[in-house]
MARDORO-212777 format. One record per residue (C-alpha): residue number from 1; residue in one letter; x, y, z. Coordinates in nm, 4 decimals. Example, Ala and Ser with C-alpha at 12.3 -4.5 7.8 and 13.67 -1.06 7.14 Angstrom:
// MARDORO-212777
<nr 1	rest a	x 1.2300	y -0.4500	z 0.7800>;
<nr 2	rest s	x 1.3670	y -0.1060	z 0.7140>;
This chain:
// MARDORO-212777
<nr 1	rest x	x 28.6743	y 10.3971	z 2.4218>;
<nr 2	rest x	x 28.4292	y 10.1781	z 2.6152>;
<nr 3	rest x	x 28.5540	y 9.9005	z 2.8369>;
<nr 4	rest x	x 28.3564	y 9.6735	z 2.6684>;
<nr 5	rest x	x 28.4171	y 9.7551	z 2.3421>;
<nr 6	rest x	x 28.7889	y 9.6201	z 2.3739>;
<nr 7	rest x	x 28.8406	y 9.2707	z 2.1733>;
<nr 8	rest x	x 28.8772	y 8.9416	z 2.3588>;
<nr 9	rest x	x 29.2498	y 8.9207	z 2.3021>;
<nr 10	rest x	x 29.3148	y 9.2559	z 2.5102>;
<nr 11	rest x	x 29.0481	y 9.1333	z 2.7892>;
<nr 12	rest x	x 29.2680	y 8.8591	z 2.7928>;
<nr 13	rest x	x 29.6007	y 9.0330	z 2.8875>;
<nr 14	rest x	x 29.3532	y 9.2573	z 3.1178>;
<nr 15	rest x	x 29.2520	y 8.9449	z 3.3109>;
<nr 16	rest x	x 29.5985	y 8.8214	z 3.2798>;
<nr 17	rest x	x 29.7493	y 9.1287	z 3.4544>;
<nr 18	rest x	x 29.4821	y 9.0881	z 3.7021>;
<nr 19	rest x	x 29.5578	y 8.7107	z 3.8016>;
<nr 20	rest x	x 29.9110	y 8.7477	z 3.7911>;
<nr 21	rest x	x 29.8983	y 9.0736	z 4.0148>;
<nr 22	rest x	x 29.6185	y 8.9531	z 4.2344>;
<nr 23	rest x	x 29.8932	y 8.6327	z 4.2649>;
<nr 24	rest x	x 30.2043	y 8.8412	z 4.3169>;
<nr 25	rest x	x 30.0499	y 9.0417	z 4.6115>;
<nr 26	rest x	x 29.9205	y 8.7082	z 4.8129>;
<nr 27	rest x	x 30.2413	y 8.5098	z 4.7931>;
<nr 28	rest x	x 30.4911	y 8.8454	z 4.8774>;
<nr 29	rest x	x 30.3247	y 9.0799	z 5.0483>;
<nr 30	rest x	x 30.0300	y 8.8990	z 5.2255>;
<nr 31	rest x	x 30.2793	y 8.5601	z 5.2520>;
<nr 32	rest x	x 30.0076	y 8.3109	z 5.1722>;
<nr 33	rest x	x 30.1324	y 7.9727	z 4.9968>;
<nr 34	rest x	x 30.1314	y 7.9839	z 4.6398>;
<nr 35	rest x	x 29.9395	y 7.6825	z 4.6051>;
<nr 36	rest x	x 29.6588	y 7.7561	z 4.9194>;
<nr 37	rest x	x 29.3565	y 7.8901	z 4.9135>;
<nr 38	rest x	x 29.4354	y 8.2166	z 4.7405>;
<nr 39	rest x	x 29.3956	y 8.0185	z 4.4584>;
<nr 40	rest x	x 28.9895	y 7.9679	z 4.4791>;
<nr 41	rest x	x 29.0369	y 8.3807	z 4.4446>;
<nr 42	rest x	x 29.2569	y 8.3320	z 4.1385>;
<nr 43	rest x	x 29.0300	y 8.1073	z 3.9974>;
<nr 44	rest x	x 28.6977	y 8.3101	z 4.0788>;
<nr 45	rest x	x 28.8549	y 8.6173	z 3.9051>;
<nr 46	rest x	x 28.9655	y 8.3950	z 3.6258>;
<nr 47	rest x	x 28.5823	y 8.2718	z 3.6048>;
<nr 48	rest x	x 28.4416	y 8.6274	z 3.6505>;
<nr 49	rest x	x 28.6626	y 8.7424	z 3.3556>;
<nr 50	rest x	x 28.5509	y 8.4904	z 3.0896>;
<nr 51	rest x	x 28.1988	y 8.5879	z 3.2006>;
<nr 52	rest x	x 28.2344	y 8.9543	z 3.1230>;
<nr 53	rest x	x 28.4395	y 8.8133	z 2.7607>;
<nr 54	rest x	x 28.1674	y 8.6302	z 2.6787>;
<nr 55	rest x	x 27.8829	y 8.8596	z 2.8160>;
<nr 56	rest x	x 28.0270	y 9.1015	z 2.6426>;
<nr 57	rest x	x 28.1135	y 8.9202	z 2.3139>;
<nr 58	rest x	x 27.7070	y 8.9018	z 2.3489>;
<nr 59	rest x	x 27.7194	y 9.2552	z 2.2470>;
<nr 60	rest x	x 27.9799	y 9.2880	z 1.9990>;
<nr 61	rest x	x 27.9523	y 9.0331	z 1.7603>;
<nr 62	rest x	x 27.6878	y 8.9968	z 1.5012>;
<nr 63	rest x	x 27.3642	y 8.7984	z 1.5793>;
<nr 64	rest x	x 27.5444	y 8.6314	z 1.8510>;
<nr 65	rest x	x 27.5432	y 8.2012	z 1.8056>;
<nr 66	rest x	x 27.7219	y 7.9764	z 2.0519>;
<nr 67	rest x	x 28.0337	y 7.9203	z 1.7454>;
<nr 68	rest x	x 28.0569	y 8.3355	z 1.7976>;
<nr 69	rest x	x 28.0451	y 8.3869	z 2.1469>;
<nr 70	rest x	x 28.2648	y 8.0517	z 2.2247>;
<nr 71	rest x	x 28.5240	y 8.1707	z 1.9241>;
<nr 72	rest x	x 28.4955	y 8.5007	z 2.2382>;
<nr 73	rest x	x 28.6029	y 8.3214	z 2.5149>;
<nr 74	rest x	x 28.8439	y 8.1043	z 2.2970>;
<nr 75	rest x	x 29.0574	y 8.4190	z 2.2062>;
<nr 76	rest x	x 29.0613	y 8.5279	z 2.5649>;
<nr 77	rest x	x 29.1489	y 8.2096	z 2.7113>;
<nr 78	rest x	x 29.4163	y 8.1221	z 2.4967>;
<nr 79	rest x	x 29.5888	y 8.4893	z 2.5650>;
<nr 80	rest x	x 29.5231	y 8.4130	z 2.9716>;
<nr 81	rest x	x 29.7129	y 8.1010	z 2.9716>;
<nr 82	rest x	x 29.9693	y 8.1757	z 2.7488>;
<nr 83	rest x	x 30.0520	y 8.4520	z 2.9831>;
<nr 84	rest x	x 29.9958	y 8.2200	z 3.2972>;
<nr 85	rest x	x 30.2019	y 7.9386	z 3.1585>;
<nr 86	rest x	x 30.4756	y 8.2175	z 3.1271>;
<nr 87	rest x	x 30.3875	y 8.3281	z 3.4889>;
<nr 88	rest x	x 30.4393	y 7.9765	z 3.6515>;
<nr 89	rest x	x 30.8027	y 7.9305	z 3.5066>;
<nr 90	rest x	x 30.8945	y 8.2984	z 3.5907>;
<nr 91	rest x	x 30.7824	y 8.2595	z 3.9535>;
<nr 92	rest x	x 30.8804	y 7.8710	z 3.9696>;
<nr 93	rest x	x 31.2551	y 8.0187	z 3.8529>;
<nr 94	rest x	x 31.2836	y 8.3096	z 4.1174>;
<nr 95	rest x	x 31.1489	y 8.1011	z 4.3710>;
<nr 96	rest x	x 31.3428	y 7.7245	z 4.3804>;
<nr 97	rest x	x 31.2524	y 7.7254	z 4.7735>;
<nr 98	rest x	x 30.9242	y 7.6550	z 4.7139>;
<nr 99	rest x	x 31.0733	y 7.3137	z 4.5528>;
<nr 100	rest x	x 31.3476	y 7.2486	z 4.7821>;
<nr 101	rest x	x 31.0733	y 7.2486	z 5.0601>;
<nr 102	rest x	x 30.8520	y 7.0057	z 4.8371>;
<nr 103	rest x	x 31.1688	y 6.7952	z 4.8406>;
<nr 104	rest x	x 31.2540	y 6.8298	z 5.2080>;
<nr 105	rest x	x 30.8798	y 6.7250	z 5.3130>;
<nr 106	rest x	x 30.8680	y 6.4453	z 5.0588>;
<nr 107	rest x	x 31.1929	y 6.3309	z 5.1937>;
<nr 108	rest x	x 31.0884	y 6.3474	z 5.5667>;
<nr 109	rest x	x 30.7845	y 6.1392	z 5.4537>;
<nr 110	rest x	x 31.0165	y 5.8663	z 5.2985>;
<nr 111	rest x	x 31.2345	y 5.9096	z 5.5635>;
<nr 112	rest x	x 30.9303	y 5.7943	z 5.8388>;
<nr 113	rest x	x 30.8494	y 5.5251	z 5.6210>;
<nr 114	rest x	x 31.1791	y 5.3163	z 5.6800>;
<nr 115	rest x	x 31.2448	y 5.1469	z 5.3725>;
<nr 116	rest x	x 31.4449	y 5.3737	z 5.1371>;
<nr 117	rest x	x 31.7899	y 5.3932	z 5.1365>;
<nr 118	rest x	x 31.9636	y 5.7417	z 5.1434>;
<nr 119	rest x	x 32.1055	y 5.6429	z 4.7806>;
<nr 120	rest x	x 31.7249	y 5.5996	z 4.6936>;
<nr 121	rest x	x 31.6065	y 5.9270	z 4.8719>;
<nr 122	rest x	x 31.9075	y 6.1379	z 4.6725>;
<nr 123	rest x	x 31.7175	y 5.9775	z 4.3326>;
<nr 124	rest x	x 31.3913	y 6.0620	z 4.4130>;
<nr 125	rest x	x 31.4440	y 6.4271	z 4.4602>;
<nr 126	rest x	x 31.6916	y 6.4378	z 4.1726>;
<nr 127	rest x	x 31.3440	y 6.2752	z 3.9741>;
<nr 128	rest x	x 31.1322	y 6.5324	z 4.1391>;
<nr 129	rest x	x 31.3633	y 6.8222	z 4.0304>;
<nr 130	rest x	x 31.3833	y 6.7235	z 3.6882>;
<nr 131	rest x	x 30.9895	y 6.6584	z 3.6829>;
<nr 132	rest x	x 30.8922	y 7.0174	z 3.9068>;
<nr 133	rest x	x 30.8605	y 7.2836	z 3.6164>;
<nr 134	rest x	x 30.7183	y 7.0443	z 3.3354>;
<nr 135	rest x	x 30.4545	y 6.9414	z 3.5683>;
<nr 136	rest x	x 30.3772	y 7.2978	z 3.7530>;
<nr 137	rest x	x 30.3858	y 7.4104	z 3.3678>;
<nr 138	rest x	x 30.0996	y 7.1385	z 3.2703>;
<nr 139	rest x	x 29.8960	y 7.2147	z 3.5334>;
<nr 140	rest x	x 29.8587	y 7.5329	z 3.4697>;
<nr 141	rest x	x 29.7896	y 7.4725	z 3.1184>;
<nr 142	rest x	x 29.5468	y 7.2330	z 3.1326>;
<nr 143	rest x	x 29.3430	y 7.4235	z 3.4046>;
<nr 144	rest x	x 29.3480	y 7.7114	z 3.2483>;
<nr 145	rest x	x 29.2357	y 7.5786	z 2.8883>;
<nr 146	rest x	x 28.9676	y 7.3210	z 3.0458>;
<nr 147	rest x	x 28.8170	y 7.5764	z 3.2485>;
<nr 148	rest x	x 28.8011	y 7.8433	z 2.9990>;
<nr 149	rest x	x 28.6827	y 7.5807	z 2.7593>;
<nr 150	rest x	x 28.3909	y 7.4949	z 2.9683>;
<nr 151	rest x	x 28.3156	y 7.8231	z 3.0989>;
<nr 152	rest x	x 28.2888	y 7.9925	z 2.7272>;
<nr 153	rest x	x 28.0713	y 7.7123	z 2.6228>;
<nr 154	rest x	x 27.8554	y 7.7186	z 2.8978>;
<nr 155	rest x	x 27.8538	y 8.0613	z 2.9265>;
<nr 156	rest x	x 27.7667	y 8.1060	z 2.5293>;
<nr 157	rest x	x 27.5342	y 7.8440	z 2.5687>;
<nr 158	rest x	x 27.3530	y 8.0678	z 2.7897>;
<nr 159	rest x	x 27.3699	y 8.4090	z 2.6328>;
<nr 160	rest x	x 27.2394	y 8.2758	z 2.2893>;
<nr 161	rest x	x 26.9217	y 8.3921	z 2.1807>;
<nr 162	rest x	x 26.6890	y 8.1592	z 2.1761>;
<nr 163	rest x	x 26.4829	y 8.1055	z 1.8342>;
Protein backbone atom coordinates (compact mmCIF):
# COMPACT_ATOMS: atom_id res chain seq x y z
CA UNK A 1 0.00 0.00 0.00
CA UNK A 2 1.25 3.50 -0.85
CA UNK A 3 1.56 6.13 1.83
CA UNK A 4 -0.43 8.27 -0.01
CA UNK A 5 -2.99 6.22 -0.96
CA UNK A 6 -4.26 6.00 2.79
CA UNK A 7 -7.70 8.08 3.35
CA UNK A 8 -7.71 11.38 5.23
CA UNK A 9 -9.22 9.88 8.36
CA UNK A 10 -6.07 7.48 8.90
CA UNK A 11 -3.59 10.54 7.95
CA UNK A 12 -5.36 12.02 10.60
CA UNK A 13 -4.58 9.54 13.48
CA UNK A 14 -0.97 9.40 11.63
CA UNK A 15 -0.51 13.12 12.28
CA UNK A 16 -2.20 12.69 15.54
CA UNK A 17 0.33 10.08 16.78
CA UNK A 18 2.92 12.33 15.49
CA UNK A 19 1.85 15.59 17.51
CA UNK A 20 1.05 13.83 20.49
CA UNK A 21 4.49 11.87 20.44
CA UNK A 22 6.50 14.76 19.13
CA UNK A 23 4.61 16.51 22.49
CA UNK A 24 5.24 13.67 24.92
CA UNK A 25 9.06 13.59 24.20
CA UNK A 26 9.57 17.63 24.70
CA UNK A 27 7.69 17.98 27.96
CA UNK A 28 9.33 14.42 29.65
CA UNK A 29 12.28 13.67 28.25
CA UNK A 30 13.69 16.98 26.80
CA UNK A 31 11.74 18.97 29.97
CA UNK A 32 10.59 21.90 27.89
CA UNK A 33 7.24 23.68 29.16
CA UNK A 34 4.25 22.37 27.72
CA UNK A 35 3.04 25.58 26.65
CA UNK A 36 6.76 27.14 25.21
CA UNK A 37 8.07 27.18 22.18
CA UNK A 38 7.90 23.49 21.37
CA UNK A 39 4.68 24.37 20.41
CA UNK A 40 5.63 26.49 17.03
CA UNK A 41 7.11 22.66 16.27
CA UNK A 42 3.73 21.16 17.13
CA UNK A 43 2.06 23.49 15.14
CA UNK A 44 4.51 23.36 12.01
CA UNK A 45 4.05 19.52 11.94
CA UNK A 46 0.37 20.02 12.38
CA UNK A 47 0.58 22.52 9.22
CA UNK A 48 2.95 20.20 7.26
CA UNK A 49 0.41 17.34 7.76
CA UNK A 50 -2.74 19.02 6.37
CA UNK A 51 -0.47 19.96 3.44
CA UNK A 52 0.46 16.43 2.53
CA UNK A 53 -3.79 15.58 3.27
CA UNK A 54 -4.65 17.94 1.01
CA UNK A 55 -1.72 17.58 -1.55
CA UNK A 56 -2.45 14.36 -1.57
CA UNK A 57 -6.30 14.43 -1.64
CA UNK A 58 -5.08 16.32 -5.05
CA UNK A 59 -4.36 12.91 -6.23
CA UNK A 60 -6.97 10.75 -4.99
CA UNK A 61 -10.11 12.22 -5.53
CA UNK A 62 -11.83 12.69 -8.79
CA UNK A 63 -11.27 15.93 -10.84
CA UNK A 64 -10.16 17.57 -7.76
CA UNK A 65 -12.52 21.08 -6.86
CA UNK A 66 -11.89 23.13 -3.74
CA UNK A 67 -15.54 21.32 -2.05
CA UNK A 68 -13.25 17.87 -2.69
CA UNK A 69 -10.00 18.68 -1.55
CA UNK A 70 -11.42 20.93 1.55
CA UNK A 71 -14.08 17.86 2.36
CA UNK A 72 -9.82 16.23 2.50
CA UNK A 73 -8.55 18.28 4.99
CA UNK A 74 -12.00 18.43 6.82
CA UNK A 75 -11.86 14.59 7.55
CA UNK A 76 -8.31 14.88 8.72
CA UNK A 77 -8.74 17.74 10.88
CA UNK A 78 -11.63 16.69 12.62
CA UNK A 79 -9.80 13.11 13.48
CA UNK A 80 -6.51 15.42 14.69
CA UNK A 81 -8.41 17.32 17.16
CA UNK A 82 -10.61 14.91 18.36
CA UNK A 83 -7.55 13.03 19.31
CA UNK A 84 -5.79 16.30 20.64
CA UNK A 85 -8.78 17.41 22.63
CA UNK A 86 -8.45 13.84 24.22
CA UNK A 87 -4.63 14.48 24.58
CA UNK A 88 -4.99 17.83 26.57
CA UNK A 89 -7.34 16.28 29.33
CA UNK A 90 -5.16 13.07 29.54
CA UNK A 91 -1.96 15.09 30.07
CA UNK A 92 -3.85 18.07 31.99
CA UNK A 93 -5.10 14.92 34.46
CA UNK A 94 -1.58 13.24 35.02
CA UNK A 95 -0.04 16.42 35.35
CA UNK A 96 -2.16 18.89 38.06
CA UNK A 97 1.42 20.59 38.80
CA UNK A 98 1.40 22.28 35.85
CA UNK A 99 -1.91 24.05 37.40
CA UNK A 100 -0.93 24.30 40.89
CA UNK A 101 2.12 26.34 39.56
CA UNK A 102 -0.34 28.52 37.34
CA UNK A 103 -2.07 29.07 40.69
CA UNK A 104 1.02 29.70 42.80
CA UNK A 105 2.36 32.43 40.17
CA UNK A 106 -1.06 33.99 39.77
CA UNK A 107 -1.24 34.14 43.46
CA UNK A 108 2.28 35.69 43.97
CA UNK A 109 1.11 38.28 41.36
CA UNK A 110 -2.04 39.15 43.49
CA UNK A 111 -0.12 38.83 46.35
CA UNK A 112 2.45 41.96 45.04
CA UNK A 113 -0.44 43.83 44.15
CA UNK A 114 -1.71 44.50 47.83
CA UNK A 115 -5.27 44.63 47.63
CA UNK A 116 -6.74 41.10 47.89
CA UNK A 117 -7.51 39.56 50.89
CA UNK A 118 -6.29 35.93 51.57
CA UNK A 119 -10.19 34.96 51.65
CA UNK A 120 -10.18 36.55 48.05
CA UNK A 121 -6.87 34.84 46.88
CA UNK A 122 -8.35 31.16 48.22
CA UNK A 123 -11.51 32.12 45.61
CA UNK A 124 -9.63 32.97 42.83
CA UNK A 125 -7.68 29.81 42.56
CA UNK A 126 -10.70 27.75 43.59
CA UNK A 127 -12.28 29.84 40.15
CA UNK A 128 -9.17 29.05 38.27
CA UNK A 129 -9.34 25.29 39.15
CA UNK A 130 -12.76 24.89 38.23
CA UNK A 131 -12.13 26.98 34.90
CA UNK A 132 -8.33 25.08 34.01
CA UNK A 133 -9.51 21.94 31.91
CA UNK A 134 -12.65 23.58 30.15
CA UNK A 135 -10.48 26.30 29.00
CA UNK A 136 -7.08 24.20 28.14
CA UNK A 137 -9.87 21.89 26.42
CA UNK A 138 -11.24 25.01 24.19
CA UNK A 139 -8.14 26.07 23.23
CA UNK A 140 -7.13 23.29 21.85
CA UNK A 141 -10.23 22.87 20.01
CA UNK A 142 -10.61 25.93 18.52
CA UNK A 143 -6.91 26.04 17.31
CA UNK A 144 -6.93 23.03 16.01
CA UNK A 145 -10.34 23.38 13.94
CA UNK A 146 -9.51 27.18 12.84
CA UNK A 147 -6.23 26.29 11.66
CA UNK A 148 -7.10 23.23 9.86
CA UNK A 149 -10.06 25.11 8.54
CA UNK A 150 -7.94 27.72 7.00
CA UNK A 151 -5.13 25.67 6.01
CA UNK A 152 -7.46 23.06 3.89
CA UNK A 153 -9.10 25.95 2.26
CA UNK A 154 -6.19 27.69 1.42
CA UNK A 155 -4.37 24.88 0.65
CA UNK A 156 -7.34 23.48 -1.79
CA UNK A 157 -7.62 26.77 -3.03
CA UNK A 158 -4.26 26.34 -4.33
CA UNK A 159 -4.08 22.83 -5.66
CA UNK A 160 -7.30 23.31 -7.83
CA UNK A 161 -6.90 23.20 -11.36
CA UNK A 162 -7.43 26.09 -12.84
CA UNK A 163 -10.08 26.20 -15.87
Amino acid sequence: MHFNSISSTKKGIVISIILISYSLISFYLLDLPENGNSQYVVLGLYITGMFWVILSGKYQVESPDIKKLFSEGFKAFIVITLFMALYTFIFYRFNPQILEKGISESNAIIISQGDKTEMEIKENAEKLRDIFMPMMLSINIIKYIFLGAIISIVSAGFLTPKK
